[in-house]
ROGUGU-677800 format. One record per atom (N, C-alpha, C): x, y, z; residue in one letter. Coordinates in steps of 0.05 Angstrom, whole numbers, plus 5000, padded with zeros to 4 digits. Layout:
# ROGUGU-677800
XYZA
...
END
This chain:
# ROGUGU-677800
501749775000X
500050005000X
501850255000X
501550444975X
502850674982X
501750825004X
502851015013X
502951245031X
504051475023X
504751545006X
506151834990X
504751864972X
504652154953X
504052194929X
507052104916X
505052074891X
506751994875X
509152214857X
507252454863X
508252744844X
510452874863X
508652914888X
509953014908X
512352944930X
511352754936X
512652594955X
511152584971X
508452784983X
507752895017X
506052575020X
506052585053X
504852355061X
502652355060X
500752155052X
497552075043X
496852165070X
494252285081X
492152285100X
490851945105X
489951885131X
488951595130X
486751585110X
485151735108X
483051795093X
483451745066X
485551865052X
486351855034X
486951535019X
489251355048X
489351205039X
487150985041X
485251015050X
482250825057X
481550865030X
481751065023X
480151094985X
481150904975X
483950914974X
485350774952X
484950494946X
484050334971X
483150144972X
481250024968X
480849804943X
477649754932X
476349634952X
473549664953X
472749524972X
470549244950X
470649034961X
469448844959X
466948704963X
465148594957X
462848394965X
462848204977X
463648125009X
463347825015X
460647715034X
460947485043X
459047465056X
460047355085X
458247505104X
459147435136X
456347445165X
457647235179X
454947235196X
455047485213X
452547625217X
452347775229X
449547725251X
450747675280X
449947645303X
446047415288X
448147315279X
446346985268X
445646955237X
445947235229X
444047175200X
446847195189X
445847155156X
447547105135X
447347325112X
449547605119X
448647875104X
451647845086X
450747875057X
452548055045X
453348275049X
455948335049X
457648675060X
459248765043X
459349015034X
461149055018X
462649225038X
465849005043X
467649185064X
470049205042X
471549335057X
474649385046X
477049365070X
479149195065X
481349115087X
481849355107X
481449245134X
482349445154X
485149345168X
486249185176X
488249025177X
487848745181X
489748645198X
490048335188X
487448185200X
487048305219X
484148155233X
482148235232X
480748455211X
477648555212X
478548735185X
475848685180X
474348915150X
472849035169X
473449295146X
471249545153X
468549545135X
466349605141X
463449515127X
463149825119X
463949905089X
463750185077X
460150255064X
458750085061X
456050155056X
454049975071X
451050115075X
448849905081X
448650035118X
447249915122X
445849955156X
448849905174X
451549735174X
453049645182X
455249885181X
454950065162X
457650235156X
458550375170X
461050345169X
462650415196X
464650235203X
462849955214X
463049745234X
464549545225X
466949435246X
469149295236X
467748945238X
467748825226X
467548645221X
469548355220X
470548165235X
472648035240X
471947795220X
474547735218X
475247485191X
474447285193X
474247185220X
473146975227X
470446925229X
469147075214X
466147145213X
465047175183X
467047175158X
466447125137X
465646855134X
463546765110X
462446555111X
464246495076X
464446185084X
466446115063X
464445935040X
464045925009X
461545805001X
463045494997X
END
């Protein structure tokens, strides 16, 4: 993952670099049911849930449902 511009050199804002990052469609249990989320990587142990009633909310790996 960069952290600099590329033109400039100056360091990315976190913000900045959350953009850069596509976010995805998986599916994960949520407190029993079975919701599709579209999150994008927050680090090694939880996604962040970027759209829908959930957004915001970190979401742990071990809670993705595997088909």
């Amino acid at each position: 993952m960069k952290t600099s511009c590329n033109f400039c050199g100056n360091k990315l804002t976190p913000s900045q670099i959350n953009e850069s990052i596509k976010p995805e469609t998986l599916k994960f249990l949520v407190e029993g049911k079975r919701l599709e989320l579209s999150v994008r990587t927050y680090n090694d142990a939880f996604y962040e849930v970027v759209s829908g009633q959930h957004k915001g909310n970190l979401v742990h790996r071990f809670d993705m449902v595997h088909q």
